[in-house]
KEFI-829471 format. One record per atom (N, C-alpha, C, O, CB): residue in three letters; y, z, x. Coordinates in pm, whole numbers, padded with zeros to 5 digits, always signed. Glycine has a CB too. Example, Ala and Ser with C-alpha at 12.3 -4.5 7.8 and 13.67 -1.06 7.14 Angstrom:
2
ALA-00569+00780+01319ALA-00450+00780+01230ALA-00330+00780+01320ALA-00332+00846+01424ALA-00447+00905+01131SER-00225+00708+01285SER-00106+00714+01367SER+00003+00787+01290SER+00114+00804+01341SER-00060+00572+01408
! end
This chain:
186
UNK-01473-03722+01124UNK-01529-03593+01093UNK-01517-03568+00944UNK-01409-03592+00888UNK-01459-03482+01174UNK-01616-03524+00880UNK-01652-03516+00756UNK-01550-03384+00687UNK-01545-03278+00750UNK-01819-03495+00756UNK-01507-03392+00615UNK-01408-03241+00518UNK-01453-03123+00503UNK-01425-03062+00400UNK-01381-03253+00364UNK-01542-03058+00614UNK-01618-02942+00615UNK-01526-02870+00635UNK-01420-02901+00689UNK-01723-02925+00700UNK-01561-02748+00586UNK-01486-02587+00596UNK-01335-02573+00610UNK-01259-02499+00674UNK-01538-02506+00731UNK-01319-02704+00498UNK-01147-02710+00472UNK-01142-02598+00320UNK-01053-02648+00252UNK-01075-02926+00427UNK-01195-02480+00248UNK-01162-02459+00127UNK-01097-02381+00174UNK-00999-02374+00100UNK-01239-02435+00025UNK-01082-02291+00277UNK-00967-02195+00304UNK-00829-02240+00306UNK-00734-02174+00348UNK-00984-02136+00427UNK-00823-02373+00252UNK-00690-02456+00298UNK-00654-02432+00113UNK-00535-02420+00086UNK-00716-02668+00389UNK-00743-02428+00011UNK-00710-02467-00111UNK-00772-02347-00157UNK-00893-02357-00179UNK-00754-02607-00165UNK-00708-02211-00180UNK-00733-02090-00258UNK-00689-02093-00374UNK-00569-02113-00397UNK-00688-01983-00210UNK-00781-02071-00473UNK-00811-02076-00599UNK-00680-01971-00681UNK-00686-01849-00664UNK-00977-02025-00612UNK-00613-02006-00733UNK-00473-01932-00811UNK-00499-01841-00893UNK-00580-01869-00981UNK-00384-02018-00896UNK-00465-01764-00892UNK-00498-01657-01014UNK-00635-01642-01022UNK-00682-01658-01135UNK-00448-01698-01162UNK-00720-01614-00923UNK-00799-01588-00946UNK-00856-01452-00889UNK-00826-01399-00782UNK-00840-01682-00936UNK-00955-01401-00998UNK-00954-01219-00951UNK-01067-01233-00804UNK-01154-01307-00758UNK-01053-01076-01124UNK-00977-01076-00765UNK-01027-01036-00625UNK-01195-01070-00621UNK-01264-01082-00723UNK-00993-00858-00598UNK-01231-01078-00523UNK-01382-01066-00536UNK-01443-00996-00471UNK-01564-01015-00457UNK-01445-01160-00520UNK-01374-00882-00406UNK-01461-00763-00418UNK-01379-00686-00308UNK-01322-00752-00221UNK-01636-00786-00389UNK-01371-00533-00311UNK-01269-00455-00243UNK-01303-00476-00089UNK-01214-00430-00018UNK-01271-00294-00291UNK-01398-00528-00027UNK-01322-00558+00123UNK-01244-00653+00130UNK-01143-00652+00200UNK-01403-00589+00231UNK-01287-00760+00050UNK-01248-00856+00068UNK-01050-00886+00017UNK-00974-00974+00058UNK-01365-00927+00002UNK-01017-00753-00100UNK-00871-00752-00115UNK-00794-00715-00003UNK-00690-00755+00049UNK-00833-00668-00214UNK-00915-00586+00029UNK-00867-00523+00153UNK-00819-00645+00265UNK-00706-00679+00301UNK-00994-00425+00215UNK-00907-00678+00291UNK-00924-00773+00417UNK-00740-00891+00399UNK-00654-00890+00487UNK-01131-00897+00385UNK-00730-00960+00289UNK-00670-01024+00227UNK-00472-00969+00209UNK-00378-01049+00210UNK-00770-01026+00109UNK-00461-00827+00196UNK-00421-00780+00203UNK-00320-00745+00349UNK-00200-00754+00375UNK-00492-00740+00147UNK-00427-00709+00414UNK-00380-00761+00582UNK-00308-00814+00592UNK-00191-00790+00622UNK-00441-00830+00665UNK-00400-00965+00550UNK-00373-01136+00604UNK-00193-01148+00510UNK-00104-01211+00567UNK-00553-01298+00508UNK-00170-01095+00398UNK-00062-01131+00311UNK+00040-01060+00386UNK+00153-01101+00412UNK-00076-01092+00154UNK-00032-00902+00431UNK+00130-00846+00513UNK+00175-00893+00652UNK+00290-00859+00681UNK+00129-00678+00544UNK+00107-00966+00746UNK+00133-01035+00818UNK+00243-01143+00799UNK+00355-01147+00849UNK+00034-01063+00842UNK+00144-01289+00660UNK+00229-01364+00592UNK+00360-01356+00524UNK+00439-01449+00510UNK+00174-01392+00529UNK+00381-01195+00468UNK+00479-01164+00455UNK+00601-01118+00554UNK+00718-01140+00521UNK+00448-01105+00391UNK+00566-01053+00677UNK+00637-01074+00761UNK+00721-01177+00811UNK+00842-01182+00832UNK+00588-01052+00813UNK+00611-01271+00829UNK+00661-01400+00881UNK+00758-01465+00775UNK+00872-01481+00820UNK+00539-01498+00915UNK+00745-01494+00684UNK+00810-01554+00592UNK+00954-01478+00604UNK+01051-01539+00649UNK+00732-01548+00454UNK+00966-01325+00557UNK+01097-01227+00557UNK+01161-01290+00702UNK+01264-01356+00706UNK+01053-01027+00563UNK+01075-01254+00821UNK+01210-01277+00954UNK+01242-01424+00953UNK+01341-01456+01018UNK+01155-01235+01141UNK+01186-01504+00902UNK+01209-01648+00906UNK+01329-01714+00787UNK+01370-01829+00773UNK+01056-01714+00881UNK+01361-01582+00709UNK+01425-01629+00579UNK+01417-01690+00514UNK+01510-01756+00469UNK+01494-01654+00566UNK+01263-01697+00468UNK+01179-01788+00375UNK+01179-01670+00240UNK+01069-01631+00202UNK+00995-01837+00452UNK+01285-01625+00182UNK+01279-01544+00136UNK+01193-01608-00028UNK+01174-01507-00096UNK+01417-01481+00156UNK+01149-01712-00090UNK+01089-01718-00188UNK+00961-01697-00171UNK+00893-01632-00250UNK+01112-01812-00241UNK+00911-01756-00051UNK+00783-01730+00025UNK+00739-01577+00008UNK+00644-01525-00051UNK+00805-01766+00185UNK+00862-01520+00094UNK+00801-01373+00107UNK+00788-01305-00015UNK+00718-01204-00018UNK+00883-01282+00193UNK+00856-01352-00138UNK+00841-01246-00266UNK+00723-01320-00337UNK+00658-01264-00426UNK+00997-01227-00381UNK+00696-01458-00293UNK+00537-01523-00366UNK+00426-01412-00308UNK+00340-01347-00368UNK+00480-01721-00293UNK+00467-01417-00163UNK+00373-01316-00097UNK+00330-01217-00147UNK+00214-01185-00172UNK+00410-01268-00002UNK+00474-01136-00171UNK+00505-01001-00187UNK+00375-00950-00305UNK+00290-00863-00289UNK+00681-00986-00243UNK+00397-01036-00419UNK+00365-01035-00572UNK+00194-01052-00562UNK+00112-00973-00609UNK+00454-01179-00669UNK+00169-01162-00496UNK+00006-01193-00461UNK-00058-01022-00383UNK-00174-00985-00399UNK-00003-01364-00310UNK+00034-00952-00314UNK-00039-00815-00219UNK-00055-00745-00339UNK-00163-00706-00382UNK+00062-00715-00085UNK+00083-00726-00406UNK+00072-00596-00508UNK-00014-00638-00595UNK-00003-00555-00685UNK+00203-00545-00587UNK-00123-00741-00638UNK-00186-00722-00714UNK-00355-00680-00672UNK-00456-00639-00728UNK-00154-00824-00783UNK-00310-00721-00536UNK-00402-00671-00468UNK-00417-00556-00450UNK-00522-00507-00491UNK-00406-00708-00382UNK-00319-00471-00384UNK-00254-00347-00399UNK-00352-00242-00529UNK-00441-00158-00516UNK-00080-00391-00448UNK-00291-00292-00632UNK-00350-00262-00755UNK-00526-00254-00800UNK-00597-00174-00861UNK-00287-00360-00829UNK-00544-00392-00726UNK-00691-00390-00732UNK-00771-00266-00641UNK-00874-00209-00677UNK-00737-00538-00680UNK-00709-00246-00536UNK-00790-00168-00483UNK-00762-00047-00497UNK-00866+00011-00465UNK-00807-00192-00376UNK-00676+00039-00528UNK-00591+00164-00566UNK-00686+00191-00693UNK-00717+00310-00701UNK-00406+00138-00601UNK-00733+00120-00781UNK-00812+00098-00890UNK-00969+00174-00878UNK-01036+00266-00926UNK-00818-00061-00904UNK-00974+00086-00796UNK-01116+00057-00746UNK-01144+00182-00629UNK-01254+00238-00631UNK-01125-00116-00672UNK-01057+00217-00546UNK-01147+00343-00495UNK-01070+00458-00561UNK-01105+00566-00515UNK-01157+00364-00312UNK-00952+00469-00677UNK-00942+00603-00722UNK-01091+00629-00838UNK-01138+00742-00849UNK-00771+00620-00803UNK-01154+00504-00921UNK-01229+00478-00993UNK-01371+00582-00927UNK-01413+00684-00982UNK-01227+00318-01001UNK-01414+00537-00826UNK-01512+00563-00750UNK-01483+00675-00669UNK-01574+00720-00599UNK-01545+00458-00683UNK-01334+00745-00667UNK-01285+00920-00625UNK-01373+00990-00764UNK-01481+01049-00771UNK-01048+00963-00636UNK-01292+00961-00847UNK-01305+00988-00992UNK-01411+01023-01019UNK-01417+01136-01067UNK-01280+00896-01075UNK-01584+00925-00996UNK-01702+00950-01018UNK-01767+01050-00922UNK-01848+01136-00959UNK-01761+00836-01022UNK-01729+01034-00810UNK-01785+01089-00720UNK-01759+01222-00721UNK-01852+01303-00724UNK-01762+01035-00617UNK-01592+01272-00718UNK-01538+01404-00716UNK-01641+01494-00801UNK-01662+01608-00761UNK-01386+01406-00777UNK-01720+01439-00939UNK-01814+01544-01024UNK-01928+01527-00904UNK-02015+01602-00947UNK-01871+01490-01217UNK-01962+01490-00818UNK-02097+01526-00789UNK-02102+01663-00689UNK-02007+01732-00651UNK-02168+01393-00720UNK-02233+01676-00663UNK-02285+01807-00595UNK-02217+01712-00445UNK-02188+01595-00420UNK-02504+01860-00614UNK-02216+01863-00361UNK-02132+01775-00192UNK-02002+01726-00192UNK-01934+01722-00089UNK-02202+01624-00138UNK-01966+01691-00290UNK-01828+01651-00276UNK-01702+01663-00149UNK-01650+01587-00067UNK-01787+01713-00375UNK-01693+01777-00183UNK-01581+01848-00039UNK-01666+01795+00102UNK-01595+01760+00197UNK-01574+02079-00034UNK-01805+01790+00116UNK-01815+01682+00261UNK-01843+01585+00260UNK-01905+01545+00358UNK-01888+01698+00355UNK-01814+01487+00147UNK-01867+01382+00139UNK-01795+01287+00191UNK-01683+01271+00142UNK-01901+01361+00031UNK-01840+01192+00313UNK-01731+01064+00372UNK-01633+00983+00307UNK-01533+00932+00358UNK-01797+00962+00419UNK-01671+00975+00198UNK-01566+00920+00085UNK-01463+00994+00078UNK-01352+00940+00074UNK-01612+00912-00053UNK-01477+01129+00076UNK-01383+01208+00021UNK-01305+01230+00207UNK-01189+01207+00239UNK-01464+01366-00087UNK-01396+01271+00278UNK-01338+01239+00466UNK-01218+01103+00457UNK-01096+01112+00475UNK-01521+01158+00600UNK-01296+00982+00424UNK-01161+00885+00455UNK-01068+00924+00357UNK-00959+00945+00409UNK-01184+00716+00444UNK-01069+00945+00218UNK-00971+00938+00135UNK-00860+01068+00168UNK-00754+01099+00115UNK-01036+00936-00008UNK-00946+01134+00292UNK-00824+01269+00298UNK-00732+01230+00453UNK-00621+01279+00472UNK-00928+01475+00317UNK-00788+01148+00543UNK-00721+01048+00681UNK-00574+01002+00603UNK-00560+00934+00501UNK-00843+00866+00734UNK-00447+01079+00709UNK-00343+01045+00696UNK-00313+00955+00746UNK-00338+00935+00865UNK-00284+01106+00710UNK-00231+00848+00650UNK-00190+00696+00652UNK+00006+00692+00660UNK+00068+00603+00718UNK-00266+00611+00474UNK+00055+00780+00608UNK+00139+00807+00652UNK+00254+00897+00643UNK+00258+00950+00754UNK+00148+00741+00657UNK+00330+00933+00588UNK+00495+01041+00555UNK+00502+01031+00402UNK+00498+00922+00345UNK+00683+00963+00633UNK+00514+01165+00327UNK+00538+01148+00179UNK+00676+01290+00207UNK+00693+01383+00285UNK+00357+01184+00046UNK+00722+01249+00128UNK+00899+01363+00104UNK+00833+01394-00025UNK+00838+01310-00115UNK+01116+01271+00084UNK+00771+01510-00040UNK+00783+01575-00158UNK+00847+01759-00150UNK+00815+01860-00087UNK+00626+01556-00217UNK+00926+01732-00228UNK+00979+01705-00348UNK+01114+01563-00272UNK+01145+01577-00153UNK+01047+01886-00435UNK+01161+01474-00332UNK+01279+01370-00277UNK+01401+01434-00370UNK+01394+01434-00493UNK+01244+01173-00312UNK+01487+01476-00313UNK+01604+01529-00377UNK+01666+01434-00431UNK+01645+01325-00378UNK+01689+01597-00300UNK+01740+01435-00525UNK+01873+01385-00560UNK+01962+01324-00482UNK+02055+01266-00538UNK+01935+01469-00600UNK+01955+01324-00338UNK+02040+01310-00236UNK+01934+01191-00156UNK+01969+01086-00102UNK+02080+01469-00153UNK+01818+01240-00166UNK+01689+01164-00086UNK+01675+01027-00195UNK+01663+00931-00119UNK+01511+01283-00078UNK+01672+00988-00308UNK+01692+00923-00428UNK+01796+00833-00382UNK+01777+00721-00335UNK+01726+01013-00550UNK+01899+00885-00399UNK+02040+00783-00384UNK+02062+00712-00209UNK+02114+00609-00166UNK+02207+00905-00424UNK+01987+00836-00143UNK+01931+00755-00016UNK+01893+00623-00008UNK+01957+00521+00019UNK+01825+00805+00027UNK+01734+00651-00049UNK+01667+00505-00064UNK+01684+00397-00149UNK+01647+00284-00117UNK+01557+00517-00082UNK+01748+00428-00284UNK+01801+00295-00365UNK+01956+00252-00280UNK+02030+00156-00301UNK+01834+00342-00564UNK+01966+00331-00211UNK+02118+00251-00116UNK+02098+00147+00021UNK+02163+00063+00083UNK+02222+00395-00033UNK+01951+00216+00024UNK+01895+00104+00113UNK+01849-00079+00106UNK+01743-00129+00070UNK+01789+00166+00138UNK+01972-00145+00154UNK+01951-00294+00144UNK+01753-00352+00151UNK+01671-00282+00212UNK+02056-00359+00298UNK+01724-00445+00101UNK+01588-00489+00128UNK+01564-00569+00267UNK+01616-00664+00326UNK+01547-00579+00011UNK+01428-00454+00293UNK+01408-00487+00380UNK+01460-00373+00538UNK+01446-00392+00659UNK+01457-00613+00348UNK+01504-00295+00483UNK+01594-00179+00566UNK+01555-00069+00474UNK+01645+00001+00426UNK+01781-00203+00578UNK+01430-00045+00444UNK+01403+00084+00387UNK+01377+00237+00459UNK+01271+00256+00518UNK+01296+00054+00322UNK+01407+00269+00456UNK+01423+00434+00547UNK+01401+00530+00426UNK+01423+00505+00308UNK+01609+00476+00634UNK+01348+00659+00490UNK+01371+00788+00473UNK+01499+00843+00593UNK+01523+00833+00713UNK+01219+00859+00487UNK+01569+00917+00445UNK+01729+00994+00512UNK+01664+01037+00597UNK+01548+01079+00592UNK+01834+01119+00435UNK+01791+01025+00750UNK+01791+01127+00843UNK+01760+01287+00848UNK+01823+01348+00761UNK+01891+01116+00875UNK+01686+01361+00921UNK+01665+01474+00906UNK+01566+01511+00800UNK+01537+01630+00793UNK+01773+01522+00893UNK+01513+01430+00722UNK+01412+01503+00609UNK+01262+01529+00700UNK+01205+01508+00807UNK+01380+01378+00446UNK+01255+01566+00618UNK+01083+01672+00670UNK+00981+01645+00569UNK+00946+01705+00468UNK+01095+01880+00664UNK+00925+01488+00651UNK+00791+01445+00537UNK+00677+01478+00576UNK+00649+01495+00695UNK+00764+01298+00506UNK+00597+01490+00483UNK+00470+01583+00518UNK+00366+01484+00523UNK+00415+01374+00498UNK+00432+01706+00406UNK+00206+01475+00553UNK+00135+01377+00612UNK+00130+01327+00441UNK+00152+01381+00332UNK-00018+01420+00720UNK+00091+01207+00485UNK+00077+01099+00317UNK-00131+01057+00359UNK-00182+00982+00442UNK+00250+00853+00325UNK-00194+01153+00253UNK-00312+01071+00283UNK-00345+00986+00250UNK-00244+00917+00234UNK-00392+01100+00275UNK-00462+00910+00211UNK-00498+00775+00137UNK-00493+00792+00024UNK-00436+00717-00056UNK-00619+00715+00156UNK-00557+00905-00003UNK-00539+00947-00171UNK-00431+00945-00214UNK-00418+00879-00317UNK-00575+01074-00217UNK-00332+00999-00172UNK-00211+01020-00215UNK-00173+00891-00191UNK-00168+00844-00305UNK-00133+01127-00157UNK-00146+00812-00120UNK-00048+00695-00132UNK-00114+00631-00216UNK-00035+00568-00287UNK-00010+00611-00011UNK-00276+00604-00261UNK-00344+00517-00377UNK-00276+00569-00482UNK-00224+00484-00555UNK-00507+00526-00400UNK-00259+00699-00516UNK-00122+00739-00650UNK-00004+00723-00591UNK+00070+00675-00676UNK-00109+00910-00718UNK+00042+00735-00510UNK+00191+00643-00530UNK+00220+00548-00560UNK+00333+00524-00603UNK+00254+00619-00459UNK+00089+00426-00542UNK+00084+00266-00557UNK+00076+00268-00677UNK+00161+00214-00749UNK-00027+00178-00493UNK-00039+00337-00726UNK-00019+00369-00881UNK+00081+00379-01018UNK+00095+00328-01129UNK-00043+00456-00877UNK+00149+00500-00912UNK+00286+00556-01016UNK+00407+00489-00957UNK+00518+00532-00989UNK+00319+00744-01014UNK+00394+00383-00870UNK+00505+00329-00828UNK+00634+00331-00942UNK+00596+00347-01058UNK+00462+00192-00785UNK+00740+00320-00928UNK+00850+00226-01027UNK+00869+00140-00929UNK+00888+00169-00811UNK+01005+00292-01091UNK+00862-00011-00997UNK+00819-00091-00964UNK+00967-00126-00926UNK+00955-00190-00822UNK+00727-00154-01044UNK+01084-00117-00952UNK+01210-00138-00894UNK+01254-00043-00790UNK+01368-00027-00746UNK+01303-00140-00991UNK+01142+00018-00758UNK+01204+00140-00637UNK+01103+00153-00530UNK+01035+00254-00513UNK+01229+00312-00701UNK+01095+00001-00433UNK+00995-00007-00354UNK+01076-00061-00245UNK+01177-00113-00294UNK+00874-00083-00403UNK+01074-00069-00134UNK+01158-00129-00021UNK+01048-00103+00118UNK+00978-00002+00116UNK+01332-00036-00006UNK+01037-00197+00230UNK+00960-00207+00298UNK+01109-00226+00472UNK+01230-00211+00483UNK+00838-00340+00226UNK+01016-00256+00547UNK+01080-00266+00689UNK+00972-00413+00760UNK+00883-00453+00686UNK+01057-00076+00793UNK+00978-00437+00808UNK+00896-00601+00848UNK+00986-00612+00975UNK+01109-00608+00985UNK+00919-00770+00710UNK+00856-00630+01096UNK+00906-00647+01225UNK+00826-00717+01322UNK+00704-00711+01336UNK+00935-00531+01275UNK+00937-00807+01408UNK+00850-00938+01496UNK+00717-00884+01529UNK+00619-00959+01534UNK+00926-00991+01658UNK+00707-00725+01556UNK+00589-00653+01641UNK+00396-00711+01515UNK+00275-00721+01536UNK+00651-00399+01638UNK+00518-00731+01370UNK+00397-00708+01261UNK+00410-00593+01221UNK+00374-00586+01103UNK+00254-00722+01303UNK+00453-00468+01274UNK+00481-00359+01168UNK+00469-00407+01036UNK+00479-00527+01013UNK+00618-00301+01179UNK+00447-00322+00944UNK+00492-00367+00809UNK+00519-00248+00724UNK+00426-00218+00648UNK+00387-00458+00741UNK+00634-00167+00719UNK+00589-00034+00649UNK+00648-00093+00494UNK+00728-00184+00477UNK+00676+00139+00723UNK+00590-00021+00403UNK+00635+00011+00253UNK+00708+00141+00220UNK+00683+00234+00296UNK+00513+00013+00165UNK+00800+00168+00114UNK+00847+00277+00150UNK+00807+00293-00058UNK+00769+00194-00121UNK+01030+00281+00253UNK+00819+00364-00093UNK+00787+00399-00226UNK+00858+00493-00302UNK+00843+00612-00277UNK+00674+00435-00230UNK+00955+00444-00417UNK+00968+00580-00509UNK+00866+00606-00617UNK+00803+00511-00664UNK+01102+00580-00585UNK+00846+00726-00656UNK+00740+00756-00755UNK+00812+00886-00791UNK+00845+00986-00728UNK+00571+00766-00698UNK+00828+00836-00946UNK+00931+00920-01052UNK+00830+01027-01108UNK+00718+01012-01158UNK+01006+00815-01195UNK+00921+01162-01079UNK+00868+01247-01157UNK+00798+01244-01246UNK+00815+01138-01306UNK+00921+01292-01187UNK+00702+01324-01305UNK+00623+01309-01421UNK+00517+01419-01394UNK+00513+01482-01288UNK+00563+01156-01442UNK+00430+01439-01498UNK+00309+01558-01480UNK+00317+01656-01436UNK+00217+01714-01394UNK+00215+01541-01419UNK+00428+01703-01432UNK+00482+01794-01364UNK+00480+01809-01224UNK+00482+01915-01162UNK+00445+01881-01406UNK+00477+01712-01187UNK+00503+01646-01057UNK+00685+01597-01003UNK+00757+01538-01084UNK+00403+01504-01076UNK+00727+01628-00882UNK+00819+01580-00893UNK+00903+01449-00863UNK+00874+01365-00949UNK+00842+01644-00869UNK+01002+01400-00769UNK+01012+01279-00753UNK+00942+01267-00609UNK+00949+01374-00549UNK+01156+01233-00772UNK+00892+01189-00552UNK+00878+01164-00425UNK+00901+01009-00342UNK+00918+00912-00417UNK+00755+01210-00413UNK+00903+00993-00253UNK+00898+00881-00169UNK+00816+00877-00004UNK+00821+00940+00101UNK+01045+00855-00157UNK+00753+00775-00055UNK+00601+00775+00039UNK+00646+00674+00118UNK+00745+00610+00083UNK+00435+00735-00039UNK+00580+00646+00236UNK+00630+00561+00345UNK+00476+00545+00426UNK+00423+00650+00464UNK+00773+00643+00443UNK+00392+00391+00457UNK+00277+00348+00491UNK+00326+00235+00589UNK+00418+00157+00568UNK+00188+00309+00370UNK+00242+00243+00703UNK+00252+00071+00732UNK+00130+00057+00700UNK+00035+00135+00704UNK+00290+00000+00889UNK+00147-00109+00651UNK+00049-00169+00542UNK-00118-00189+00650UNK-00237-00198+00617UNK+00134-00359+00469UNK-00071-00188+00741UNK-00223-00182+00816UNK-00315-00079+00871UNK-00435-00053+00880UNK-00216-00242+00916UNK-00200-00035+00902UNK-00266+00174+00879UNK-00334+00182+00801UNK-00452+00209+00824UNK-00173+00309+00827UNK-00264+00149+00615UNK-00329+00145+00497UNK-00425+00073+00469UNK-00480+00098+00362UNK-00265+00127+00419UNK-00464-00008+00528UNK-00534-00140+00543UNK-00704-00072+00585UNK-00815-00070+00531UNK-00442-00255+00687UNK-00637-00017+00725UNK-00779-00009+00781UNK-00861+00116+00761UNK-00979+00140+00787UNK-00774-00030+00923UNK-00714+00230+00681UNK-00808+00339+00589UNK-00906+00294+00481UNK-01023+00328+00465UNK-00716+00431+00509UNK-00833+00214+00415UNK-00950+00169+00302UNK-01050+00102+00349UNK-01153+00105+00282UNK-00907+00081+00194UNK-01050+00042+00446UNK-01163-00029+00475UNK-01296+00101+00474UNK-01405+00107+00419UNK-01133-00118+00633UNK-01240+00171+00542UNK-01297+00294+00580UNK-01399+00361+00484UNK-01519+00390+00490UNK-01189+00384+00602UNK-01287+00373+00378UNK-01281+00439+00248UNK-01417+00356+00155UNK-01506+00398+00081UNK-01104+00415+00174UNK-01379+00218+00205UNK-01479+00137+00107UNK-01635+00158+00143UNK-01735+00176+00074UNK-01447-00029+00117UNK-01609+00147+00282UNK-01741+00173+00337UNK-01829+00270+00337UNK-01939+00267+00393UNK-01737+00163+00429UNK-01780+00367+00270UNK-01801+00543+00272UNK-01896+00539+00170UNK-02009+00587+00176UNK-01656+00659+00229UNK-01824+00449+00031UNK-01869+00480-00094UNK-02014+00438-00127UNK-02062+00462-00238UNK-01779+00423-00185
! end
């Protein structure tokens, strides 16, 4: 048998997204891969993983706040499907994250990321978690990964703009299949 429809075996390195379903789509496929790798204790695997999503991550957080951005000036706006998916809750944001909620989640080992007991998080939409991905600090991210495929992310995002501290919490396929949504709208 001839070497047909082996290139999915040899993906091209560093090379840019080629187009937001397709990060989307990709994205998925990495939080899955990342799963597997974390419960298997392939732990170099999972942070090769890790690094390949978030740039993905990035690409698309980009790409439909870009196209919020243009769109938000037009006439219709407030019913416009774009603006419908980008307002679909994806998952829990703690705003304001106390001082107490803070020392919470940086105490949390990797991979065991939680929101403290008892807090009261309010819905996290797409929009909003595309600026959390955004304003991430990039040392204050911790996730949960489970045999089921769960995959949640948990997020700090440092005060600023007069904004305060918060911590957002997604599973990555929830997030996944909003944007798809989102993309399709635009």
């Amino acid at each position: 048998m001839a070497n047909r429809y082996t290139e999915f075996l040899v993906a091209a390195t560093n090379s840019a997204p080629r187009s937001l379903p397709e990060s989307i789509r990709q994205v998925g496929n990495l939080s899955s891969g990342f799963c597997r790798s974390w419960l298997s204790n392939e732990i170099p695997d999972a942070l090769t993983t890790s690094e390949e999503a978030f740039q993905l991550f990035d690409h698309i957080q980009n790409e439909l706040l870009r196209h919020r951005d243009e769109k938000s000036k037009l006439p219709g706006w407030s019913s416009d499907p774009f603006k419908v998916a980008l307002d679909v809750t994806v998952g829990d944001l703690l705003d304001p994250a106390t001082p107490t909620d803070k020392a919470f989640f940086q105490s949390c080992s990797p991979g065991a990321g939680a929101l403290l007991l008892g807090a009261s998080p309010a819905p996290l939409t797409l929009a909003a978690a595309l600026n959390k991905l955004k304003h991430r600090s990039t040392n204050a991210v911790n996730f949960t990964a489970s045999a089921s495929g769960a995959h949640v992310l948990y997020i700090f995002t440092n005060a600023g703009m007069g904004k305060p501290d918060t911590i957002s919490a997604f599973d990555v396929h929830v997030f996944c299949s909003a944007c798809k949504t989102a993309a399709g709208a635009i």
